[in-house]
DOFI-436714 format. One line per 2 residues: number of its first residue (from 1); their letters; for each residue x, y, z of C-alpha. Coordinates in nm, 4 decimals. Layout:
# residues N
NUM> A> X,Y,Z | ... .
//
This chain:
# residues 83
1> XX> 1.2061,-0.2164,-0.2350 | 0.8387,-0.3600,-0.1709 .
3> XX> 0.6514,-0.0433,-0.1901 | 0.8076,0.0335,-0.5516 .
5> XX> 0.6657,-0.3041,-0.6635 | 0.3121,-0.2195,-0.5651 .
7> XX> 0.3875,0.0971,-0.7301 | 0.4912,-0.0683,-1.0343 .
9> XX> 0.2002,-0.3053,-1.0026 | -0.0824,-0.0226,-0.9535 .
11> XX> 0.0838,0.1598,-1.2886 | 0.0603,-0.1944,-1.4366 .
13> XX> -0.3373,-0.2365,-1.3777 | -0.3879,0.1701,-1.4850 .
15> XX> -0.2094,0.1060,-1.8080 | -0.4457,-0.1848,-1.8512 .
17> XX> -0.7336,-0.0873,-1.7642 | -0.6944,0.2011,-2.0212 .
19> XX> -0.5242,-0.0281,-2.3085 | -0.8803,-0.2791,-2.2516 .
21> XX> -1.1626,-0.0122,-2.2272 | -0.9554,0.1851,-2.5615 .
23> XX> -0.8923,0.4718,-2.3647 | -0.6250,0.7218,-2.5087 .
25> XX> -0.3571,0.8030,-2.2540 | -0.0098,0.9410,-2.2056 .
27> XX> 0.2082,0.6827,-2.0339 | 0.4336,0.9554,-1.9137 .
29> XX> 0.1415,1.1793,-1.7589 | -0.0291,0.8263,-1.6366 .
31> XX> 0.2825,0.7695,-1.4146 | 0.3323,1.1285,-1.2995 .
33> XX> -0.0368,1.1081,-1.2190 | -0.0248,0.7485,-0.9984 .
35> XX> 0.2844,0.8723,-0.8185 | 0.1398,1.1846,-0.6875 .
37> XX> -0.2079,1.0343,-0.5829 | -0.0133,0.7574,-0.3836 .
39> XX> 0.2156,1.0488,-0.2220 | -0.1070,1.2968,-0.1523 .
41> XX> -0.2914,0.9754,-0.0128 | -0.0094,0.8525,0.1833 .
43> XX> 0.0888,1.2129,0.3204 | -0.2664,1.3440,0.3883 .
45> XX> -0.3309,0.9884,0.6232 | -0.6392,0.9058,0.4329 .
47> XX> -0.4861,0.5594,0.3537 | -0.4574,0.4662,0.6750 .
49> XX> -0.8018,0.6002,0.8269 | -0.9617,0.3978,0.5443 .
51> XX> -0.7559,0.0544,0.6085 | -0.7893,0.1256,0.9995 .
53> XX> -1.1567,0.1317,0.9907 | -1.2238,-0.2244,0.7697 .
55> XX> -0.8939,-0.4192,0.8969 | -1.0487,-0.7241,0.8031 .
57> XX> -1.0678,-0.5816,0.4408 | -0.6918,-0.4910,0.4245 .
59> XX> -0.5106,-0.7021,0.6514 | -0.4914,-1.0895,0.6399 .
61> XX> -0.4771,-1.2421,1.0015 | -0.1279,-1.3916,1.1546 .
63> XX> -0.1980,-1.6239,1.4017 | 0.1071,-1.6357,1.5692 .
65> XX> 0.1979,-1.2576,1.5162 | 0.0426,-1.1731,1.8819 .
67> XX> 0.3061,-1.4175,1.9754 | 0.6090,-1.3168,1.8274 .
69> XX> 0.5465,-0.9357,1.9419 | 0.4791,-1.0212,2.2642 .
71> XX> 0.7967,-1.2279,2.2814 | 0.9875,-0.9451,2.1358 .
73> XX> 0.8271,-0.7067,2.4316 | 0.9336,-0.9449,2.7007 .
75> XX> 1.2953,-0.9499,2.5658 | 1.2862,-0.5529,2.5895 .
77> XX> 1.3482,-0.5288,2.2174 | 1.1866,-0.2002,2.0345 .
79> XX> 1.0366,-0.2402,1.7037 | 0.9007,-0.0039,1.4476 .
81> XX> 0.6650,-0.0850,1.2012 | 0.6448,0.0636,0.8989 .
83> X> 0.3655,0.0338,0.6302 .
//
């Protein structure tokens, strides 16, 4: 699963970033810690009012995405997205 790898990748540069600066910390509490901001964040919808107001920050440009959607629409097909 993709989101557990940017999980595992945000735990990654916390464990780090604390193992470079010297900063005691307990890897178990670390993880508990990461999991539940990314929940709360994701839950509360500040993640996405922060990404939807600097797209150009957060999201690289598709050029032939507009296509492909529109495509999709004309064939009647529904789509979720999911982020």
């Amino acid at each position: 699963d993709l989101f557990s790898m940017a999980e595992c990748c945000l735990i990654a540069d916390t464990v780090q970033f604390f193992k470079d600066n010297e900063i005691p910390f307990c890897a178990r509490n670390a993880v508990m810690d990461i999991l539940e901001v990314i929940r709360d964040t994701h839950i509360s919808g500040d993640f996405h009012r922060v990404v939807s107001k600097n797209l150009p920050k957060y999201v690289e440009p598709a050029p032939h995405l507009k296509e492909v959607l529109q495509n999709l629409k004309t064939a009647n097909k529904s789509l979720i997205f999911v982020s």
